[in-house]
N, C-alpha and C positions, 0 to 999 in steps of 0.2 A: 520321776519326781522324787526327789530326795526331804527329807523331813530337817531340821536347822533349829535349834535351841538359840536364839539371837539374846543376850543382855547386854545392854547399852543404855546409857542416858535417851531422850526423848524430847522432842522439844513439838511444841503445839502450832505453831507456824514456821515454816523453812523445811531444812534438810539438813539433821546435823543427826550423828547416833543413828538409832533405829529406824528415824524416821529419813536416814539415808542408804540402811542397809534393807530396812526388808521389802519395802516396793521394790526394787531390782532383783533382788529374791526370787518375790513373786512373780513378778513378769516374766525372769528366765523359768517360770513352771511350779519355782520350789514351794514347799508348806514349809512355812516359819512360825517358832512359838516366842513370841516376842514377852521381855522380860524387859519393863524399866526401871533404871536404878535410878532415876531421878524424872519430874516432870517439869519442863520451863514452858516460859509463853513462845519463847524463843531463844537462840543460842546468845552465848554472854557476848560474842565482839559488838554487840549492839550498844552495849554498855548500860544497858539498863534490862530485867527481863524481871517475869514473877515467877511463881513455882513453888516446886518441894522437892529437896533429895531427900530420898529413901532410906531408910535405915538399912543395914543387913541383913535381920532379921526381915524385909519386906522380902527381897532376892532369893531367899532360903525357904519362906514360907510359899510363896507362887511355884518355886520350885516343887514344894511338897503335893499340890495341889497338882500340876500335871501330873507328876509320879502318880497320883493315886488314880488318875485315869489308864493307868497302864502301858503307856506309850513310850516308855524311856526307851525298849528295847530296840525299836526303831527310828531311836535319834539317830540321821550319820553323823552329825558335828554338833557342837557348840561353839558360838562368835561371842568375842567380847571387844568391847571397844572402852571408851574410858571408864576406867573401876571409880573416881573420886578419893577411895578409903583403902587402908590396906583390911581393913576388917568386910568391904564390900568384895576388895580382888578375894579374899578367902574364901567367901562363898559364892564367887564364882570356880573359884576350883575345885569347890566341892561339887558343884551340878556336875563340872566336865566329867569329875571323876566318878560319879553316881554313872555318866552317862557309857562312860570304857567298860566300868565294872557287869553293864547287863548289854554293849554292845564291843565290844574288843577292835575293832574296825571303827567304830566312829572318830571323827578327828577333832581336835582343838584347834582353832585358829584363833591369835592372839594379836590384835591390834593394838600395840604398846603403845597409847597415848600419854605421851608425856611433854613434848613439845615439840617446836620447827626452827629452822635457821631464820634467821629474825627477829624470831621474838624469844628464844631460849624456851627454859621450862614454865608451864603454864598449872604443872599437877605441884599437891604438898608434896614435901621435899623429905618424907617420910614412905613415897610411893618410890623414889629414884630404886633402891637398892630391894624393896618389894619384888618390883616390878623383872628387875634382871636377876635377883637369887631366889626368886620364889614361881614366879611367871612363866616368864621364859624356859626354866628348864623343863618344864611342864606340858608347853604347849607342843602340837603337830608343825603347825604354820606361824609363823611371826610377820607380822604387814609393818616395820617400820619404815619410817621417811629417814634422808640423811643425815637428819641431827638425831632422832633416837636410835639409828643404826651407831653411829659414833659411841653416843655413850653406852651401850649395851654390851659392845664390842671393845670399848677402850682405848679406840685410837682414833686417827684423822682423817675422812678420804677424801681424796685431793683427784686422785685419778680411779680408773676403773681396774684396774690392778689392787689400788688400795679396799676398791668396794667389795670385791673377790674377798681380799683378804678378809675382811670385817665381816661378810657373812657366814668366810670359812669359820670362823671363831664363833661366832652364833650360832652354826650348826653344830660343832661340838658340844655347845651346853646342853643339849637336846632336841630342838626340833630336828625335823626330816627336809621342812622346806623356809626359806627365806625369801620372802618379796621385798624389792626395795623398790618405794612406790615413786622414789624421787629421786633422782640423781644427776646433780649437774656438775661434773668437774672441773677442775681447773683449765681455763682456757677455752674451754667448751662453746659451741655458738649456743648464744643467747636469747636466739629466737627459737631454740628445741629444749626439752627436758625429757630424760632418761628413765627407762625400769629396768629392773634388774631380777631374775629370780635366780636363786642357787636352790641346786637339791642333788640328791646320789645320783639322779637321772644325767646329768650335767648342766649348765648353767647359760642362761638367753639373757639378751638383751633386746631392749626397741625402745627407737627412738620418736616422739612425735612433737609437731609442731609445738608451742610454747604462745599460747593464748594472749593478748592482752588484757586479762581480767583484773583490774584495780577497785573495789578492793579484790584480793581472789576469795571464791565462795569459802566458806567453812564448808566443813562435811566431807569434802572431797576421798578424803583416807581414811573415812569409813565405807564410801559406797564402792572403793577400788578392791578392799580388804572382802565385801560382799560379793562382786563381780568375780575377784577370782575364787572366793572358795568355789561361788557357785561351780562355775566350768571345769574348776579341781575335781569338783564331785562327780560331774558328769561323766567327765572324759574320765579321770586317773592321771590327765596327763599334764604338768607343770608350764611345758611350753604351751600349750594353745592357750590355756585360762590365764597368761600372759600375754598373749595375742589379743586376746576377748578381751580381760580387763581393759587392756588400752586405749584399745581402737571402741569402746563402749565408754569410757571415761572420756574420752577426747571428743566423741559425738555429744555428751552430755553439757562437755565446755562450750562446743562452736552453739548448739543450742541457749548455754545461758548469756554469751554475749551477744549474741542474735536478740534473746529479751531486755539486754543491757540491764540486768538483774543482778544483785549479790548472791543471792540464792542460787543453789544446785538446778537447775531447770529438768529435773528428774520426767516429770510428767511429761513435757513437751518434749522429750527425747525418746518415749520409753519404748517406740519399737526398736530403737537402735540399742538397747539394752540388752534385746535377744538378736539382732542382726546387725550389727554395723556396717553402715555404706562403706566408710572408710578402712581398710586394713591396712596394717602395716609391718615392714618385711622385721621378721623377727632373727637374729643374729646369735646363733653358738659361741659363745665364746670361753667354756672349759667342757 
């Protein structure tokens, strides 16, 4: 059992943020100290939802509060998913780095929410250059999709050659590991979508079927950013908690169209969360 500093938005009905990263968490074993930076009734593609985002000062203070229980020294990670603010990413950088400074071994895993192909950028446009010169260089793990992998990175991927390249460049700025939680190239069949990890270990791919889900749930790229730390943590090892991730995100889809639901179908999947029926072959490719 591993211990997990989770801050992320929250939302009261669905599965978006925490309430998509730490049930899977939990299920794979782990203790999560869940931290929200915001409370909705539900996620905004509804188009209408209630709530409160959280000041920084909220983040920083809950933070204080575990600390005083004594427990920082056996955080192994700290997860973030969407900051909102650059004044909220700041203290989240501060937890992580409260959490290195009394464990040297614990890791950061950063899920750059920023946007997706389709809908472009969805965060203020004061988070763009936050997020990649302050963020990023910061973090252990980086979880983006191929539109925030593009901009992070600063160029096109078109192919998986290109996706190499773009995460080679993102491992430069600092992390150790890059997940690319989505990757469909050019030319690609249509009915699969791609993941991609890059790390010094060397770098897999796998590929899995490509779902008909219209709308597709939100949440998805935060509960795949939780699936792998998790198995990151367990194992050590980059390729399997790519394995896992996958083949556990992809149980999670055939589940939520099976309910013909917008939402994540978290719950009615959740033994496949620690065992997936389905695996699939995972491929070397540097």
């Amino acid at each position: 059992m591993k211990h997990i500093l989770s801050i992320q938005s929250h939302v009261a009905f669905g599965h978006v943020g925490n309430a998509a990263a730490v049930f899977p968490l939990q299920r794979m074993g782990h203790e999560v100290w869940a931290v929200n930076t915001v409370q909705f009734s539900n996620h905004t593609g509804y188009g209408g939802w209630t709530g409160t985002v959280f000041p920084s000062e909220h983040v920083a203070e809950l933070v204080d509060g575990i600390a005083a229980r004594g427990v920082l020294p056996g955080c192994d990670a700290v997860l973030s998913g969407y900051m909102g603010s650059p004044a909220t990413g700041a203290a989240i950088l501060d937890a992580a780095e409260r959490v290195r400074a009394l464990n040297p071994q614990a890791l950061y895993c950063c899920d750059p929410v920023m946007g997706d192909v389709g809908r472009g950028f969805f965060v203020k446009a004061e988070l763009y250059d936050f997020i990649r010169g302050r963020v990023v260089p910061r973090a252990d793990i980086v979880t983006p999709n191929q539109f925030e992998l593009e901009f992070l990175a600063d160029c096109t991927v078109s192919t998986l050659d290109d996706a190499l390249g773009a995460t080679a460049a993102l491992r430069a700025l600092g992390p150790r590991i890059v997940l690319l939680t989505s990757l469909r190239p050019s030319g690609a069949d249509p009915d699969e979508i791609e993941m991609l990890v890059d790390s010094d270990a060397g770098a897999w791919l796998v590929s899995t079927p490509r779902l008909p889900l219209d709308p597709m749930p939100n949440g998805a790229g935060d509960a795949v950013a939780a699936l792998f730390l998790g198995k990151l943590l367990e194992t050590g090892n980059p390729e399997a908690a790519l394995r896992h991730a996958s083949a556990a995100i992809f149980a999670v889809f055939t589940a939520t169209a099976a309910a013909g639901t917008r939402e994540l179908a978290l719950i009615a999947a959740q033994d496949q969360l620690v065992a997936p029926a389905r695996v699939f072959p995972v491929q070397k490719v540097r």
